[in-house]
GULUMNU-336591 format. One record per residue (C-alpha): residue number from 1; residue in three letters; x, y, z. Coordinates in steps of 0.1 Angstrom, whole numbers, always signed. Each point is the difference from the previous one (the first is absolute). Layout:
BEGIN
PT pos code     u     v     w
PT NUM  ALA     X     Y     Z
...
//
This chain:
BEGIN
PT pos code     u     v     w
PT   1  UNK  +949  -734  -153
PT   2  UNK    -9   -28   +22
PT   3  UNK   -35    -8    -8
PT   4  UNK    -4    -9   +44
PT   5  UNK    -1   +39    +4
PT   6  UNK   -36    +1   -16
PT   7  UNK   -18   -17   +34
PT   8  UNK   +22   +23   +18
PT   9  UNK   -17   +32   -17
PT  10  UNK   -31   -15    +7
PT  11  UNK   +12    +1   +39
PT  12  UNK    +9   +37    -3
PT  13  UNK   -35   +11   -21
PT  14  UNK   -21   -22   +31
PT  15  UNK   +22   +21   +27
PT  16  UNK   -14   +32   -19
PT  17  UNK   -34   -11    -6
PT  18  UNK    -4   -15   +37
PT  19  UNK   +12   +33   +13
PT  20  UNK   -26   +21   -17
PT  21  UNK   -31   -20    +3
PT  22  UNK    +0    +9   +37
PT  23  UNK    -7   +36   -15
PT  24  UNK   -27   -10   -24
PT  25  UNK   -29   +26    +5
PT  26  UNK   +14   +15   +28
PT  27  UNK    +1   +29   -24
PT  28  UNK   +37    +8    +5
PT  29  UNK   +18    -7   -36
PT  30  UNK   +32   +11   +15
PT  31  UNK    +6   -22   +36
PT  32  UNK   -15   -30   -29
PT  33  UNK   +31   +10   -23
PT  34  UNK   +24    +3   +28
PT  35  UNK   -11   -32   +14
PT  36  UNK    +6   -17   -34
PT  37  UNK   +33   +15    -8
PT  38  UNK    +9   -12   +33
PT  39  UNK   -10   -36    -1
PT  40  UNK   +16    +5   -37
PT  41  UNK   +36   +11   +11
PT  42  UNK    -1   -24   +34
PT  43  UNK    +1   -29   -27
PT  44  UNK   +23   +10   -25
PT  45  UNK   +28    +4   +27
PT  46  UNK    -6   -43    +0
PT  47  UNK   +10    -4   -38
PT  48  UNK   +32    -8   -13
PT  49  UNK    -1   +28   -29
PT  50  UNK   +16   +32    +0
PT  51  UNK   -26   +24   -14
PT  52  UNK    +1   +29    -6
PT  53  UNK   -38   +20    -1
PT  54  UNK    -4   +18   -34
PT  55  UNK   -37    +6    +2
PT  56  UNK   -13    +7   +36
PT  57  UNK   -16   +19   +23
PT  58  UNK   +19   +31   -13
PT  59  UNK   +30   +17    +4
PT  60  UNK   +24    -3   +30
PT  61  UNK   -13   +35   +17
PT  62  UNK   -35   -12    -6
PT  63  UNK    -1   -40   +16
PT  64  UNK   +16    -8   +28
PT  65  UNK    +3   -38   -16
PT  66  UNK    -5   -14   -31
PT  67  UNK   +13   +33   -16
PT  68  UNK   +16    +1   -36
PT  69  UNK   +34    -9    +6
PT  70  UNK    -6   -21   +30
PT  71  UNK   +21   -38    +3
PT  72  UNK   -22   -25   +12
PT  73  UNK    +8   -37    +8
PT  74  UNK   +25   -22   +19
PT  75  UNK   +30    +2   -25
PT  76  UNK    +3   -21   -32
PT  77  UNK   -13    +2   -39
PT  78  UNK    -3   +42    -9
PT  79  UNK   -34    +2   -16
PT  80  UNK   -20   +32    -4
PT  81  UNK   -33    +3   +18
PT  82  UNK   -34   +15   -10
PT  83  UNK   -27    +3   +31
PT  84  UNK   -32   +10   +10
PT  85  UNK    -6   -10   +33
PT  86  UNK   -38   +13    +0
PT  87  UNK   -17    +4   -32
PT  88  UNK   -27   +17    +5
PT  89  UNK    +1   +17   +34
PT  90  UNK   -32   +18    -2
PT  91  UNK   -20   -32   -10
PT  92  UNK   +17   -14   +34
PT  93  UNK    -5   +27   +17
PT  94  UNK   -34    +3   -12
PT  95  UNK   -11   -40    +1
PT  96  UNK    -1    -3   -36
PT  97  UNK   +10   -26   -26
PT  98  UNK   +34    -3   -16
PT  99  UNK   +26    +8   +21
PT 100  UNK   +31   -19    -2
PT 101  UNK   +39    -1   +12
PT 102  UNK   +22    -6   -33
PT 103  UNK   +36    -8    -6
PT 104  UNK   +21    -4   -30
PT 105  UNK   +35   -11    -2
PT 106  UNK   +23    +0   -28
PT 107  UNK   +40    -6    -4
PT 108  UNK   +21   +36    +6
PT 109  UNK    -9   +26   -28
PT 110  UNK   -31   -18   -13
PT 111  UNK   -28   +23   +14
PT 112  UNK    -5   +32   -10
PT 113  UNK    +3   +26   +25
PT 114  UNK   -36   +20    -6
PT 115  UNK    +2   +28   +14
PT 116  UNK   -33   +13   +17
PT 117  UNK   -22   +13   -26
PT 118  UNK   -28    -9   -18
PT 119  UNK    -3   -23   -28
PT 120  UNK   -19   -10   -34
PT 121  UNK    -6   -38    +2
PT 122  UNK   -17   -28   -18
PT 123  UNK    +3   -35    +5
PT 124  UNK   -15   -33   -11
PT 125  UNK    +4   -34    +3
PT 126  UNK   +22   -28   -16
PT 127  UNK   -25    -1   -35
PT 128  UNK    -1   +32    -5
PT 129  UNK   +40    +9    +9
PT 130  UNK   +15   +18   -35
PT 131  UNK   -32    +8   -10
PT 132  UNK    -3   +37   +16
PT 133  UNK   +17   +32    +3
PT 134  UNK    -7   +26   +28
PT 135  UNK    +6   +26   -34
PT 136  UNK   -25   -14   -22
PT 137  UNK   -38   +13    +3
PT 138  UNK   -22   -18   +30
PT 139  UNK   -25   -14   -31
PT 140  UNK   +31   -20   -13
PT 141  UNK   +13   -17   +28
PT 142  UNK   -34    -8    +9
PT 143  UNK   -10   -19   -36
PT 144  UNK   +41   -15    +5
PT 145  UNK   -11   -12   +37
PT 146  UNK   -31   -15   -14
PT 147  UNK   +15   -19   -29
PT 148  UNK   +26    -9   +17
PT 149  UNK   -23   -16   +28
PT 150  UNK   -29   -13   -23
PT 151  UNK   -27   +24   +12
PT 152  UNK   -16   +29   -11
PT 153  UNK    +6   +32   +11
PT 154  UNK   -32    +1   +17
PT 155  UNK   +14   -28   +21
PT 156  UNK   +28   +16   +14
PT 157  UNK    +6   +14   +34
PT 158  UNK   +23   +29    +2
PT 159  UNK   +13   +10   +34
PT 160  UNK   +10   +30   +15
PT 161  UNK    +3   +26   +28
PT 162  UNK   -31   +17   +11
PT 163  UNK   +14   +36    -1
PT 164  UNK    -9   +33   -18
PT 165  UNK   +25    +2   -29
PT 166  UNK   -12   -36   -13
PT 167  UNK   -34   +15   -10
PT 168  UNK   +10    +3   -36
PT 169  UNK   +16   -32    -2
PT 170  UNK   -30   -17   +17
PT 171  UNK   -22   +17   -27
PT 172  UNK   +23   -13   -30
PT 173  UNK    -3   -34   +10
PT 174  UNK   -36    -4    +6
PT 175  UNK    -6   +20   -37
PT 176  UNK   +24   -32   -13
PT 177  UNK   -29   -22   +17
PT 178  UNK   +29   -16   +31
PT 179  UNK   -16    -3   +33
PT 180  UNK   +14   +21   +31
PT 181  UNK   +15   -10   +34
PT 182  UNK    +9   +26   +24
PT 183  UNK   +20    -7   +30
PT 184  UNK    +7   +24   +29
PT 185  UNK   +38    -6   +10
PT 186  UNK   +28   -29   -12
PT 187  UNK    +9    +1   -39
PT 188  UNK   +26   -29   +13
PT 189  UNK   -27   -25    +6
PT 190  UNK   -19   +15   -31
PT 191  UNK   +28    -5   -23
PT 192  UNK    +5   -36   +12
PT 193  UNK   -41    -9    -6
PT 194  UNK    +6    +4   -38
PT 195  UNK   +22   -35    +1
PT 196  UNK   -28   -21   +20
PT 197  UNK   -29    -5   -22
PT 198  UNK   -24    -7   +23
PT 199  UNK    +1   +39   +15
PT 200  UNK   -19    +8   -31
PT 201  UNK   +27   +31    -4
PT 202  UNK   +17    +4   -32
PT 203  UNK   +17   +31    -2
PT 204  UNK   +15   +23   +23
PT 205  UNK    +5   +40   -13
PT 206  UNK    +2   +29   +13
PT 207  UNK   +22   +25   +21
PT 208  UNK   +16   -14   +36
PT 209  UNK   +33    +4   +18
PT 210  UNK   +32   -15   -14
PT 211  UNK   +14   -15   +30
PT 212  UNK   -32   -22    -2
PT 213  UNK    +1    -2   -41
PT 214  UNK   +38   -19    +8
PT 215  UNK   -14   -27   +24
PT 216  UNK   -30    -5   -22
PT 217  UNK   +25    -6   -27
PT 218  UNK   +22   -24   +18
PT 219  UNK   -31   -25    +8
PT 220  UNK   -14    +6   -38
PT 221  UNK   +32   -14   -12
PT 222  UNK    -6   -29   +20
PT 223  UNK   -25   -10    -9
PT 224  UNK    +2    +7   -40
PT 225  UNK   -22   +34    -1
PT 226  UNK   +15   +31   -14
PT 227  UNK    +0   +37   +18
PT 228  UNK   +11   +26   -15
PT 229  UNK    +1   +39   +18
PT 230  UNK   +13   +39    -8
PT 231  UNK   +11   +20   +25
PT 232  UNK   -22   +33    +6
PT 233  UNK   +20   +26   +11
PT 234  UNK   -25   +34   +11
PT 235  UNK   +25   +17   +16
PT 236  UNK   +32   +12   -10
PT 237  UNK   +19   -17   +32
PT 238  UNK   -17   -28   -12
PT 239  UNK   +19    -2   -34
PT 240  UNK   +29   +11   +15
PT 241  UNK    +5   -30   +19
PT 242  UNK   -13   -26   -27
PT 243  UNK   +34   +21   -22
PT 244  UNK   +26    -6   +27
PT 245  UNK   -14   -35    +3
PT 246  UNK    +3    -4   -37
PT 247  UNK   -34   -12    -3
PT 248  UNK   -20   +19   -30
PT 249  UNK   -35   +13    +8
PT 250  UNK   -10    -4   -38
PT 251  UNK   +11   -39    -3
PT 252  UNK   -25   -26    +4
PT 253  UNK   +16   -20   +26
PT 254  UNK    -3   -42   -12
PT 255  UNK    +6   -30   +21
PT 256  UNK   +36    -1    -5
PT 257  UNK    +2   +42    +8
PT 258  UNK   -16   -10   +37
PT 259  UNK   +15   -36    +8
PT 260  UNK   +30    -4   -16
PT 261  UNK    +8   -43   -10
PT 262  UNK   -24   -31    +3
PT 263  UNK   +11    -2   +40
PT 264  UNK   -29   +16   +24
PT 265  UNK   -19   -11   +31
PT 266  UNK   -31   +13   +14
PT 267  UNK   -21    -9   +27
PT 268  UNK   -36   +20   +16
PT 269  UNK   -20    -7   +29
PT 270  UNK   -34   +10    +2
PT 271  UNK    -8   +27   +29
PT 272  UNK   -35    +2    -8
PT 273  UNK   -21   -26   -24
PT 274  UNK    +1    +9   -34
PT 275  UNK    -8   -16   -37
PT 276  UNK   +38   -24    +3
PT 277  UNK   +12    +1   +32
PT 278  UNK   -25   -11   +39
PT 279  UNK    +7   +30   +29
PT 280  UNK   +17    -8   +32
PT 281  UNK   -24   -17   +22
PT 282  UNK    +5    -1   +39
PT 283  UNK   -16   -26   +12
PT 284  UNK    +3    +5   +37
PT 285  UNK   +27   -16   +24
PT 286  UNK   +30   +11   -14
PT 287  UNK   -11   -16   -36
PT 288  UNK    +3   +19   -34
PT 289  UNK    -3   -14   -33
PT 290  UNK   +14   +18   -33
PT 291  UNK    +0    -1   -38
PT 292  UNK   +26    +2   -21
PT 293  UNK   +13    -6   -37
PT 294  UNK   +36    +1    -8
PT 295  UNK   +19    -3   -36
PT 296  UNK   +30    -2   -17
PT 297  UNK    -2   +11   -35
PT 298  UNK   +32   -26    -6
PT 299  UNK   -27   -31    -2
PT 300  UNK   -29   +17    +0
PT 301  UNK   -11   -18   +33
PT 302  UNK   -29   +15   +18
PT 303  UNK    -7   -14   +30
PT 304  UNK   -28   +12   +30
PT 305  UNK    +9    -3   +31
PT 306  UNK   -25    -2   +32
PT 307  UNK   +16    +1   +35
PT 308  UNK   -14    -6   +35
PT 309  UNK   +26   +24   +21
PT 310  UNK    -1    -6   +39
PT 311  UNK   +11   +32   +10
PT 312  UNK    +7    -5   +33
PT 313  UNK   +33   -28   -11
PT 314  UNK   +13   +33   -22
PT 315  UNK    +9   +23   +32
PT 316  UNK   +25   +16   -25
PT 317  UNK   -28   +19   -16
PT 318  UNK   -20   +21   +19
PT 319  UNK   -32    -1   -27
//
């Protein structure tokens, strides 16, 4: 793929995030969505790609755009495309941290189409990638971690969702002597924190939604880090669908299960500050600056991007 298209994600994740930040803590998660799927779509129809949306805002009958299924861009290479135009839509919605629009791009047939369930995930970064398995005992990928990264396990931080059905988890890893970081919304940005040491986070587990455990997967194999996830199927429609996708809900799903080849892009503007990425700031007379990171797993390039935007010159997007 022509390595050009990776500024032009960065264009289509700014669109999104711009578009939401007017929402932030206006308390309305779902005009802040629908203003980032909209900056989100208004900028892909600029790109010469022909992509095709296998992980989106849901099914045809459910998203208006952005749907599973969906061709975006302005005609030209066929790549498959993973997005989250808001990640974290209450934390917007709510004026809290670690929102972000997200956008993964990969040549036809090289995501995996997740369907919209929940997942097992763990992740870690580049030296502690072949060291873990999602089926192996929390107490063993937590001493592996810690070798791996020189530390005890008392020194590790071990990420995860702040939800009910992590309790036991949450207990197992503070009996093993790891440390505990809860976060309220965005496993995406979570997963990516394991890869940068100085977020202090060195493991990501726990349950999440697939769509989300794909993206998190495509910027992990950027940047060296492994993810690995299991589809949880708790309802038989649920395991239906995973069968006529051919996907098995007992398989631990590896790097090459989620992103087929050595060929991704990903890019992810912040919405709202968080531990990688500055929120949108409006600075008053038309002004907005953003933060971004994009990377192709190809070179391994991770580059930050900060932008000063004068909105008034872009008439084409109503943000």
């Amino acid at each position: 793929m022509d390595r050009n298209l990776a500024i032009n994600l960065v264009r289509v994740t700014e669109a999104a995030a711009l578009g939401a930040a007017k929402h932030m803590g206006r308390g309305d998660k779902i005009a802040a969505d629908q203003a980032g799927v909209d900056g989100m779509r208004k900028m892909f129809d600029t790109i010469n790609i022909e992509g095709t949306v296998v992980i989106g805002e849901g099914e045809m009958d459910e998203a208006p755009m952005l749907y599973i299924g969906e061709v975006v861009g302005n005609g030209g290479i066929k790549v498959d495309i993973a997005v989250d135009p808001v990640e974290g839509t209450n934390s917007v919605a709510k004026g809290l941290p670690n929102s972000i629009a997200v956008v993964a791009m990969a040549p036809r047939g090289c995501l995996l189409n997740a369907p919209d369930m929940y997942m097992d995930k763990i992740a870690v970064g580049p030296k502690a990638a072949g060291r873990i398995h999602l089926d192996a005992p929390i107490h063993k990928n937590l001493k592996a971690t810690a070798e791996a990264l020189n530390k005890s396990i008392t020194d590790l931080t071990v990420t995860m969702l702040d939800r009910p059905r992590h309790e036991d988890l949450i207990r197992q890893c503070r009996e093993a002597g790891a440390r505990i970081k809860l976060f309220k919304d965005g496993d995406v940005a979570a997963a990516m924190a394991t890869c940068f040491p100085d977020t202090g986070v060195d493991m990501l587990v726990g349950i999440g939604g697939a769509p989300e455990g794909v993206i998190a997967a495509a910027a992990l194999k950027c940047m060296g880090g492994e993810f690995q996830g299991k589809l949880i199927a708790y309802e038989d429609q649920e395991r239906e669908r995973c069968i006529k996708m051919g996907i098995d809900v007992h398989k631990v799903l590896y790097m090459e299960d989620l992103i087929k080849g050595n060929e991704v892009y990903f890019a992810a503007t912040g919405i709202s500050d968080g531990e990688l990425l500055k929120g949108v700031v409006f600075s008053g007379q038309g002004i907005a600056k953003t933060h971004s990171v994009v990377m192709r797993s190809e070179t391994g390039t991770i580059r930050f991007v900060e932008a000063i935007h004068k909105l008034n010159k872009k008439p084409k997007y109503a943000y």
